[in-house]
mmJSON file of the N, C-alpha and C atoms, coordinates in Angstrom:
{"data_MODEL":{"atom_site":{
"group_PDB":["ATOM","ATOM","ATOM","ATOM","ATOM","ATOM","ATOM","ATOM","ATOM","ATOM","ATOM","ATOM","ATOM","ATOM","ATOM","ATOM","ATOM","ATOM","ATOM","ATOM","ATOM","ATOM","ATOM","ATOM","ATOM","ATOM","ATOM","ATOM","ATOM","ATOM","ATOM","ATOM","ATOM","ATOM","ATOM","ATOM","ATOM","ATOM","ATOM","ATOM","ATOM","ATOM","ATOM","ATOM","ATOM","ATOM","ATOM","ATOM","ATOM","ATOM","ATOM","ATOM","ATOM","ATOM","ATOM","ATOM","ATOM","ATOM","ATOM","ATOM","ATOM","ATOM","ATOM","ATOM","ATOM","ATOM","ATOM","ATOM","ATOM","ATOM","ATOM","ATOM","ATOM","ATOM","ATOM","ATOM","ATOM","ATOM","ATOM","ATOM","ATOM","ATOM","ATOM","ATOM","ATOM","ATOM","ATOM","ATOM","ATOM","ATOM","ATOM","ATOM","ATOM","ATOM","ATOM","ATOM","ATOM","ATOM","ATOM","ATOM","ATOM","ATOM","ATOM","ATOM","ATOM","ATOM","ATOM","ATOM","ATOM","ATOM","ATOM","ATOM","ATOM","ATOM","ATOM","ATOM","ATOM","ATOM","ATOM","ATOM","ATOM","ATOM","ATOM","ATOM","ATOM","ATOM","ATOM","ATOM","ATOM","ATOM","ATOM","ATOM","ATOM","ATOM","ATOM","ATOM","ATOM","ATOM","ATOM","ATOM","ATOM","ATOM","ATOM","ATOM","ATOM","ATOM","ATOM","ATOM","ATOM","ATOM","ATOM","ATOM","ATOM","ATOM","ATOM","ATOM","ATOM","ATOM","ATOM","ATOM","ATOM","ATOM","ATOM","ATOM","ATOM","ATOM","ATOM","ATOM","ATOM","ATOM","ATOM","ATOM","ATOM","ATOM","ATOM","ATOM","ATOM"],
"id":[1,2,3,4,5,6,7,8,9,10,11,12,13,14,15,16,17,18,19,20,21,22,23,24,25,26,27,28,29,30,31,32,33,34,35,36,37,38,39,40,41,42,43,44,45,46,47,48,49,50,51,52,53,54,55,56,57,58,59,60,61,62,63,64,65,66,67,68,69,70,71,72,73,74,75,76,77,78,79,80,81,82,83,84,85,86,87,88,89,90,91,92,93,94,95,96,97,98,99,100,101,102,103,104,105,106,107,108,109,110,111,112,113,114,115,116,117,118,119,120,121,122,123,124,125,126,127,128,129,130,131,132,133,134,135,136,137,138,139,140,141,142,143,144,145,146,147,148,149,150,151,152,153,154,155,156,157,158,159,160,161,162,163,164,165,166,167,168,169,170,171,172,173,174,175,176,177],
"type_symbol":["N","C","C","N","C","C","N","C","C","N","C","C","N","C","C","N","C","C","N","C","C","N","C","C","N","C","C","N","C","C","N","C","C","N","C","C","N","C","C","N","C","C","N","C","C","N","C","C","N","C","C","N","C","C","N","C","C","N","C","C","N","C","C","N","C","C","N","C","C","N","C","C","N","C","C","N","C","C","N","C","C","N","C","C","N","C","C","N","C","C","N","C","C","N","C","C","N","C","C","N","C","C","N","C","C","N","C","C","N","C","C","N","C","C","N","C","C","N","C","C","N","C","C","N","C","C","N","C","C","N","C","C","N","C","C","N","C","C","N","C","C","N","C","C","N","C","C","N","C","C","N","C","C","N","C","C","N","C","C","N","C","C","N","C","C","N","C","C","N","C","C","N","C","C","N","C","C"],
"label_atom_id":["N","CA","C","N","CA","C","N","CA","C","N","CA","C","N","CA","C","N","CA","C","N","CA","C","N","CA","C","N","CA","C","N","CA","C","N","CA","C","N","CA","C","N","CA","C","N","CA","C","N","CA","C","N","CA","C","N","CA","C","N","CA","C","N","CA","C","N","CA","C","N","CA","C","N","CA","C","N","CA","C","N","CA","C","N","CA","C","N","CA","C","N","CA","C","N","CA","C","N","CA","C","N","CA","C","N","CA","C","N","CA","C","N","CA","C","N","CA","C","N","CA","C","N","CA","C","N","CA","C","N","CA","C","N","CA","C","N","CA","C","N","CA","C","N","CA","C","N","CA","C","N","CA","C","N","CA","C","N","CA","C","N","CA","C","N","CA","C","N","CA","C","N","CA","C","N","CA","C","N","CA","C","N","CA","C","N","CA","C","N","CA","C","N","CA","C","N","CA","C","N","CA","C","N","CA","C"],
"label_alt_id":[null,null,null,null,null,null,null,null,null,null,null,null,null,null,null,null,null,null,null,null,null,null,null,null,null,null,null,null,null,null,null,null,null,null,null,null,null,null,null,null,null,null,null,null,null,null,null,null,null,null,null,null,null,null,null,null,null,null,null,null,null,null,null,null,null,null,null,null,null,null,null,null,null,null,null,null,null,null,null,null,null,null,null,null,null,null,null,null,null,null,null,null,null,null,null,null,null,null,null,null,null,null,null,null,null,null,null,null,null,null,null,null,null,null,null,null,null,null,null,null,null,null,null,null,null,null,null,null,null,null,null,null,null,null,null,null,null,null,null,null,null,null,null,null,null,null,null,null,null,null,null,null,null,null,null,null,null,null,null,null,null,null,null,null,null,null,null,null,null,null,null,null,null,null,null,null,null],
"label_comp_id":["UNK","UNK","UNK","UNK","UNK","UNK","UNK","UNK","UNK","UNK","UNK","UNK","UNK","UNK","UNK","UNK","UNK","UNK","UNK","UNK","UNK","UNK","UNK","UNK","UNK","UNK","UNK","UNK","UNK","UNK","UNK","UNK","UNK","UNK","UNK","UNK","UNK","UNK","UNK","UNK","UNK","UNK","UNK","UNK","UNK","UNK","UNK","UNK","UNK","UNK","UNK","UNK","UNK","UNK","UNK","UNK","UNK","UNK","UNK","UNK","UNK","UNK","UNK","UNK","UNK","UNK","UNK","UNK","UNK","UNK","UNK","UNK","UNK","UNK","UNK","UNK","UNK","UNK","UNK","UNK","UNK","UNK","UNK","UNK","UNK","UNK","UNK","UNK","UNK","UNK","UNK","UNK","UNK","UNK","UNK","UNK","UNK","UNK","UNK","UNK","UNK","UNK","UNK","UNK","UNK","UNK","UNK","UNK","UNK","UNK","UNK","UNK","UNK","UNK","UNK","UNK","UNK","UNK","UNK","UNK","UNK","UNK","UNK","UNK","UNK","UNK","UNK","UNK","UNK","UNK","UNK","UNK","UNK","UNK","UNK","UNK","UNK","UNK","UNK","UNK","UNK","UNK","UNK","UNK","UNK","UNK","UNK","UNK","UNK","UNK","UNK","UNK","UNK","UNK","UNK","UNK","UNK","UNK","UNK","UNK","UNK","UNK","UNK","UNK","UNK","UNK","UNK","UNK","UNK","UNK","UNK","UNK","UNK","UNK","UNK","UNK","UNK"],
"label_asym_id":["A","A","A","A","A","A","A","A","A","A","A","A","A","A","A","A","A","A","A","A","A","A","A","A","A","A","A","A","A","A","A","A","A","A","A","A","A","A","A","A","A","A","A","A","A","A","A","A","A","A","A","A","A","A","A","A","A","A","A","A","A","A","A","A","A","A","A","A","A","A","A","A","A","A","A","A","A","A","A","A","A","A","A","A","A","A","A","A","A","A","A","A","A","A","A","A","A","A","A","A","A","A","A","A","A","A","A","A","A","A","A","A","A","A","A","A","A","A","A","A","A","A","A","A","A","A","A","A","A","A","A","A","A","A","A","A","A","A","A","A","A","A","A","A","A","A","A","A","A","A","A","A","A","A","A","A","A","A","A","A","A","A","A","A","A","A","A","A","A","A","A","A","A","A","A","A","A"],
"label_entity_id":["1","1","1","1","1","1","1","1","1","1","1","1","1","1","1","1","1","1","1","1","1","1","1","1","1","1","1","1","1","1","1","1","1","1","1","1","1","1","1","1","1","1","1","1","1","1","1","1","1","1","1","1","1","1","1","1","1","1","1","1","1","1","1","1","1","1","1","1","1","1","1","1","1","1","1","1","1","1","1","1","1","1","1","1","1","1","1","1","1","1","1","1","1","1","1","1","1","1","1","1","1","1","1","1","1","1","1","1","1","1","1","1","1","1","1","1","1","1","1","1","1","1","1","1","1","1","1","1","1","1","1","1","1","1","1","1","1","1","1","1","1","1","1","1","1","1","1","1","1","1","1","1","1","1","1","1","1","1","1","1","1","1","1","1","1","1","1","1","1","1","1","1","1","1","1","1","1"],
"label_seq_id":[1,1,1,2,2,2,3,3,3,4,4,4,5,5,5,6,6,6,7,7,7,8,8,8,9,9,9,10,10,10,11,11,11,12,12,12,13,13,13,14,14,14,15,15,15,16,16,16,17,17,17,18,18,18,19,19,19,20,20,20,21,21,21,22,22,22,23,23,23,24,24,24,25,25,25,26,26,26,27,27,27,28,28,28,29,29,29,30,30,30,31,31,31,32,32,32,33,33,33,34,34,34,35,35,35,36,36,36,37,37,37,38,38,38,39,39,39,40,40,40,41,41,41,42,42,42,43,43,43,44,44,44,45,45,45,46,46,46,47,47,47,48,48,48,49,49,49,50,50,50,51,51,51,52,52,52,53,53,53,54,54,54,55,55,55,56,56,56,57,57,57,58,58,58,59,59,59],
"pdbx_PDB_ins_code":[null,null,null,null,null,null,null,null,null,null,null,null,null,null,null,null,null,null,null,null,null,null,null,null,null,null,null,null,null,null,null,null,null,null,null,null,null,null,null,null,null,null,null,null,null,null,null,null,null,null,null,null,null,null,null,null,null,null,null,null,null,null,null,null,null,null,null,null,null,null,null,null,null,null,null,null,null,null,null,null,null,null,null,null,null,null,null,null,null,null,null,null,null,null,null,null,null,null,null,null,null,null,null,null,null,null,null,null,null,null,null,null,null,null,null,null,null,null,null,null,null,null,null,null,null,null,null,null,null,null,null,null,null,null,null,null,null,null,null,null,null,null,null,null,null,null,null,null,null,null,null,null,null,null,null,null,null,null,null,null,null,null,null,null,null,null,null,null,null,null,null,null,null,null,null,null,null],
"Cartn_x":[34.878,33.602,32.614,31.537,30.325,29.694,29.606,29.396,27.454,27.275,26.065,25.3,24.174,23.197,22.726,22.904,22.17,20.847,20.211,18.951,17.974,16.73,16.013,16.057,16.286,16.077,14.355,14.079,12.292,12.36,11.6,10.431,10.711,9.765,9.34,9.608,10.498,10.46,9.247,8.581,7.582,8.196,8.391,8.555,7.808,6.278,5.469,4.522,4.14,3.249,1.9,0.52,-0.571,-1.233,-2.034,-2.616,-4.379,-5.063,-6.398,-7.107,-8.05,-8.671,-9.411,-9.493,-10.752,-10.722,-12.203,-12.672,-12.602,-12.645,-12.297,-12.181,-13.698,-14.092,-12.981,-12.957,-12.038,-10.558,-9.959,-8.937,-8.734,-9.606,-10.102,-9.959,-10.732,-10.403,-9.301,-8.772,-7.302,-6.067,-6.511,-5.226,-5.618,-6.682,-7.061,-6.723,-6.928,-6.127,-4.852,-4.207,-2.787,-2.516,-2.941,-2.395,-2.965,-4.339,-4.286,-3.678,-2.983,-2.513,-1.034,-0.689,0.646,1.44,1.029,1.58,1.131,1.993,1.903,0.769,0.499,-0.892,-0.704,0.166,0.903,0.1,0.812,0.868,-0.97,-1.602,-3.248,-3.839,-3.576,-4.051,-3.725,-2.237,-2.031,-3.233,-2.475,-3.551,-5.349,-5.699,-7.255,-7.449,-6.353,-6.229,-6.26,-5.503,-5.208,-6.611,-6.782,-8.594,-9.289,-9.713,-11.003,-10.196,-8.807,-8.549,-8.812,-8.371,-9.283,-10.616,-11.569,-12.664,-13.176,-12.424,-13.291,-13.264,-12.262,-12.646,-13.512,-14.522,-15.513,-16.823,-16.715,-17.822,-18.222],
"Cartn_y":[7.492,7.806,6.694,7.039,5.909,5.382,3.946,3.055,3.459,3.378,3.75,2.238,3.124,1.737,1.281,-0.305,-0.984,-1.025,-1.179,-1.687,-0.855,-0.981,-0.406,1.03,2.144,3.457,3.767,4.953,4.866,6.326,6.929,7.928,8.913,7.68,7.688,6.926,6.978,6.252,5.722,3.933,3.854,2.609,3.514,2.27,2.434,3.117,2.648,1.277,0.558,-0.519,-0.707,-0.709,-0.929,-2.262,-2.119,-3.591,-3.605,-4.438,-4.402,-6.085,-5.634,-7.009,-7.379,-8.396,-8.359,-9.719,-9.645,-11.043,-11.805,-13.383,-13.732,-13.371,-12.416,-11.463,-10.547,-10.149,-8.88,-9.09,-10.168,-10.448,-11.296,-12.016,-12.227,-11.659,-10.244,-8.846,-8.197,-8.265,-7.624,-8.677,-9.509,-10.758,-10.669,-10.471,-10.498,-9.08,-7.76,-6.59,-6.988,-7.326,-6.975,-7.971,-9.086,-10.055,-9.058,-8.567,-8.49,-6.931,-6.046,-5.016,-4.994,-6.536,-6.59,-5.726,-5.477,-4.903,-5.238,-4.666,-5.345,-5.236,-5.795,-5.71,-4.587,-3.965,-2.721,-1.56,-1.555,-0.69,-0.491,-1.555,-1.359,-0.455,-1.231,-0.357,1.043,1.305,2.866,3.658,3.06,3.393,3.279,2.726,2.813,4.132,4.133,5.584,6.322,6.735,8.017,8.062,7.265,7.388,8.219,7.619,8.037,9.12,9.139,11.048,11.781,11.582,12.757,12.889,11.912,12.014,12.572,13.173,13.834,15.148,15.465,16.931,17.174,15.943,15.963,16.127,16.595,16.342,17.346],
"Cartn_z":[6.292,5.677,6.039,5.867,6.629,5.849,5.71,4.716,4.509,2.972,2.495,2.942,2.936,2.932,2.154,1.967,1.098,0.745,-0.451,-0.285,-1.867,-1.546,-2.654,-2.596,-3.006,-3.243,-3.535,-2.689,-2.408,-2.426,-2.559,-2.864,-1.229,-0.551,0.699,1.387,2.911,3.662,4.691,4.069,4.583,5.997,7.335,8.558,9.378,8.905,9.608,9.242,10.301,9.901,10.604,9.533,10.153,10.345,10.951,10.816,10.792,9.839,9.681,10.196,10.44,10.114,9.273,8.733,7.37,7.045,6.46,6.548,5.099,4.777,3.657,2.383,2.135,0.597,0.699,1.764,1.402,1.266,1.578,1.731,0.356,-0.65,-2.042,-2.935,-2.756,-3.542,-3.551,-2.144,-2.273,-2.68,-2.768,-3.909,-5.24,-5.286,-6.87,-7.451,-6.588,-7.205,-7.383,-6.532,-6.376,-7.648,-7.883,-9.22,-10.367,-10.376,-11.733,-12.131,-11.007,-11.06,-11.129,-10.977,-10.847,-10.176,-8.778,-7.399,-6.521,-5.183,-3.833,-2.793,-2.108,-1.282,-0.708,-0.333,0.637,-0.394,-1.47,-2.854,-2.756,-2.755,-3.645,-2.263,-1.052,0.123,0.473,-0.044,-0.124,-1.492,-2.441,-3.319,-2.853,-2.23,-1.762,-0.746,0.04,1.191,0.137,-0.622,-1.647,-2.212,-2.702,-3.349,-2.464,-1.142,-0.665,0.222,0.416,1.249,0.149,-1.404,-2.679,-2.855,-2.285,-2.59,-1.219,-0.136,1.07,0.037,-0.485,-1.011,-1.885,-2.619,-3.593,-2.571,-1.527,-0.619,0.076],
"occupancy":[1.0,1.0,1.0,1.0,1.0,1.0,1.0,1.0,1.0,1.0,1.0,1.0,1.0,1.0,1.0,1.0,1.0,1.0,1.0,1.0,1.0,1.0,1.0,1.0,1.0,1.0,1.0,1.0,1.0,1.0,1.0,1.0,1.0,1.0,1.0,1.0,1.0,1.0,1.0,1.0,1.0,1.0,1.0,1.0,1.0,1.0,1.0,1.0,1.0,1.0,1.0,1.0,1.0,1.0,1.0,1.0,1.0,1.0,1.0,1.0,1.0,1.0,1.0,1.0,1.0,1.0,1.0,1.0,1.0,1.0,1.0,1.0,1.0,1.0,1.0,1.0,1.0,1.0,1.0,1.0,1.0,1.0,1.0,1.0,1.0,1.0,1.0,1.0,1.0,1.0,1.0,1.0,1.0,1.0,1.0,1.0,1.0,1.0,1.0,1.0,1.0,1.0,1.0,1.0,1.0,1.0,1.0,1.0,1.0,1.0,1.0,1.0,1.0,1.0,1.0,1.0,1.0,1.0,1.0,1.0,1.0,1.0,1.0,1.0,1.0,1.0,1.0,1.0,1.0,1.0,1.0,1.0,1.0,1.0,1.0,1.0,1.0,1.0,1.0,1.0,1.0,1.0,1.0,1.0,1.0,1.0,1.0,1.0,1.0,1.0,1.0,1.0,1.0,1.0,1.0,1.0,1.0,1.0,1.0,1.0,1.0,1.0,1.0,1.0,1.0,1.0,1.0,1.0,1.0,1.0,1.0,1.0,1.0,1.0,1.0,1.0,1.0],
"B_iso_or_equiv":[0.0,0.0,0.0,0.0,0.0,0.0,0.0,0.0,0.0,0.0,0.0,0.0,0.0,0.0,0.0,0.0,0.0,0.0,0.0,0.0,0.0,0.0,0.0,0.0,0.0,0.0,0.0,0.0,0.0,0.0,0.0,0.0,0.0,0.0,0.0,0.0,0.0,0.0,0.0,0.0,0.0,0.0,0.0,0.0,0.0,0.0,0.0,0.0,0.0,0.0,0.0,0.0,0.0,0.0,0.0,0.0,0.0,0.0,0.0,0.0,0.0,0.0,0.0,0.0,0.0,0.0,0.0,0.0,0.0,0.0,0.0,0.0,0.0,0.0,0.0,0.0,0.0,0.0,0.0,0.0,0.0,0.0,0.0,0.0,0.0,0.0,0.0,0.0,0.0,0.0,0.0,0.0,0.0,0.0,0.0,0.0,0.0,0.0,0.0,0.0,0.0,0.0,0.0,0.0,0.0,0.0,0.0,0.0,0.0,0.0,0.0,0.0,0.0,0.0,0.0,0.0,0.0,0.0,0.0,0.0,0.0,0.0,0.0,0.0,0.0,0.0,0.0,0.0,0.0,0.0,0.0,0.0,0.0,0.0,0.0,0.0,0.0,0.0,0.0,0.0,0.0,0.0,0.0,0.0,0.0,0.0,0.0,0.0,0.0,0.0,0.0,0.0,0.0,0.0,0.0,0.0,0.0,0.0,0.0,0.0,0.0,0.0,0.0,0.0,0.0,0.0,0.0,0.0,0.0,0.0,0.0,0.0,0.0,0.0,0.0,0.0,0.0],
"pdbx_formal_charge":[null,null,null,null,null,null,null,null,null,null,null,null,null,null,null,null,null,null,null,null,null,null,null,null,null,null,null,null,null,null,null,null,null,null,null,null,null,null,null,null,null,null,null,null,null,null,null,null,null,null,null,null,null,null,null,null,null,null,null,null,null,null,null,null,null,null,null,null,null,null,null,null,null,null,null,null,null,null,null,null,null,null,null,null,null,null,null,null,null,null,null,null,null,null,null,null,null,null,null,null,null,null,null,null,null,null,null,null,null,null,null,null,null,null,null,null,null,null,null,null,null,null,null,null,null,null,null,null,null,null,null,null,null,null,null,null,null,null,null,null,null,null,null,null,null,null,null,null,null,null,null,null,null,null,null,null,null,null,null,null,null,null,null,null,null,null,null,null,null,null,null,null,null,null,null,null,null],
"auth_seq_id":[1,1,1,2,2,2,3,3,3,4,4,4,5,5,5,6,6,6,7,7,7,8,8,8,9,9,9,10,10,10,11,11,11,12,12,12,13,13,13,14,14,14,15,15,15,16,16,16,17,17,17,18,18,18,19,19,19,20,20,20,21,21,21,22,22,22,23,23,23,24,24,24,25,25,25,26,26,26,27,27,27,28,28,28,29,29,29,30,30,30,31,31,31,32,32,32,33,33,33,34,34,34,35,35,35,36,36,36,37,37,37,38,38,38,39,39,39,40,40,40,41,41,41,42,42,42,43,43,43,44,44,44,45,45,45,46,46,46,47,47,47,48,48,48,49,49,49,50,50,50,51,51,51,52,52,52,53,53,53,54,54,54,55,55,55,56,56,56,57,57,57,58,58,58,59,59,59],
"auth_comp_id":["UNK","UNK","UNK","UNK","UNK","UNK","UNK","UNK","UNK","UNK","UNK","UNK","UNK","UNK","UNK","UNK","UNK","UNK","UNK","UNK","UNK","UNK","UNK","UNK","UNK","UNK","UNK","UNK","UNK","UNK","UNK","UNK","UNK","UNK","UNK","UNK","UNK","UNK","UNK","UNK","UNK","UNK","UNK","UNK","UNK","UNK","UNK","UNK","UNK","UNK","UNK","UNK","UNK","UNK","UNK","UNK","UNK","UNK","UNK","UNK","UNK","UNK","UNK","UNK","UNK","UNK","UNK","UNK","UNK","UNK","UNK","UNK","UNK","UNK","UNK","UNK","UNK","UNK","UNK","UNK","UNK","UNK","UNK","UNK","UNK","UNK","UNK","UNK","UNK","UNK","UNK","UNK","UNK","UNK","UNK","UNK","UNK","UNK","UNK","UNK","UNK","UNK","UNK","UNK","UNK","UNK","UNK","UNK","UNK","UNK","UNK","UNK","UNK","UNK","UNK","UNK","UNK","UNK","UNK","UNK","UNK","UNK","UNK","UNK","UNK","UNK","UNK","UNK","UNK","UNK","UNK","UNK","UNK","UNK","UNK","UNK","UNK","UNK","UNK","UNK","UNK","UNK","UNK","UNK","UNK","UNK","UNK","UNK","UNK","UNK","UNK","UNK","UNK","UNK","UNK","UNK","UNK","UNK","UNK","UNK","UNK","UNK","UNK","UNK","UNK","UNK","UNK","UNK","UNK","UNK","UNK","UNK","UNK","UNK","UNK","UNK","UNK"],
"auth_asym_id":["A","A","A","A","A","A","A","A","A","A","A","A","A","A","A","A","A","A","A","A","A","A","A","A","A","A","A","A","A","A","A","A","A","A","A","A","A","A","A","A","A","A","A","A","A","A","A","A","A","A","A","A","A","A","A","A","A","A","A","A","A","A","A","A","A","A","A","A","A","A","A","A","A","A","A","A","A","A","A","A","A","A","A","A","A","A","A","A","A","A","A","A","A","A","A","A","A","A","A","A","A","A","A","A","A","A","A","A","A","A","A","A","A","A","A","A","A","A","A","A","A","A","A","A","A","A","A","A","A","A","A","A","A","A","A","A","A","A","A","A","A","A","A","A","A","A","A","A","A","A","A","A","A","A","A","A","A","A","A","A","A","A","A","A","A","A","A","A","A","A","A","A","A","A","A","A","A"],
"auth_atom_id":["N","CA","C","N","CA","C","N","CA","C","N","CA","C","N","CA","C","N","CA","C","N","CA","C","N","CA","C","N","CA","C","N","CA","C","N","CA","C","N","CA","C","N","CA","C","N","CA","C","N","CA","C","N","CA","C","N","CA","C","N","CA","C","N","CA","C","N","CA","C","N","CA","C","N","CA","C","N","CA","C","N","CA","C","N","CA","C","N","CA","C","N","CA","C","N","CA","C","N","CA","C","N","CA","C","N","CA","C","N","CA","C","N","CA","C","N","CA","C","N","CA","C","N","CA","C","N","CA","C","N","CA","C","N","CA","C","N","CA","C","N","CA","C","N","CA","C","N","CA","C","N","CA","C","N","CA","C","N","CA","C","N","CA","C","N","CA","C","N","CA","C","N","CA","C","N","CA","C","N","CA","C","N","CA","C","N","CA","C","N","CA","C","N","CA","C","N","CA","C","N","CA","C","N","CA","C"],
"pdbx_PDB_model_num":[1,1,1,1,1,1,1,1,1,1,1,1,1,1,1,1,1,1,1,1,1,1,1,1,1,1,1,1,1,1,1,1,1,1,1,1,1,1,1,1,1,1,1,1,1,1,1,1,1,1,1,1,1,1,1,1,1,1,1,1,1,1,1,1,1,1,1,1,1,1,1,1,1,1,1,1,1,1,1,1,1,1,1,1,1,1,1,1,1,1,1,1,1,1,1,1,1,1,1,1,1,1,1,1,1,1,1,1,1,1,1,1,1,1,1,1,1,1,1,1,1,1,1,1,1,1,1,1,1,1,1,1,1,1,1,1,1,1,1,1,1,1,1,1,1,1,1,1,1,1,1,1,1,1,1,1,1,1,1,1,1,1,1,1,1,1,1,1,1,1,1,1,1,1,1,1,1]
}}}
């Protein structure tokens, strides 16, 4: 039998990875969400996509 894999149990398998550039403010704002939301920088940026792909349909 084939040994299970270790690790966190997820939703969604996320192995894709993007990359942005951004400049000090913004990189400010997104530490200061993620502390005072108590989640991950990954987490607030998905959450910001999800925002504004719901808000094309308000349009």
């Amino acid at each position: 039998m084939a040994a299970k894999k270790l690790g966190r149990p997820t939703d969604s398998l996320k192995d894709k990875e993007i990359r942005v550039r951004a400049n000090p403010e913004t990189i400010r704002k997104l530490e200061e969400c993620s502390k005072r939301l108590n989640t991950s920088k990954s987490d607030i940026v998905r959450r910001g996509i999800d925002k504004m792909y719901d808000d094309l349909d308000k349009n």
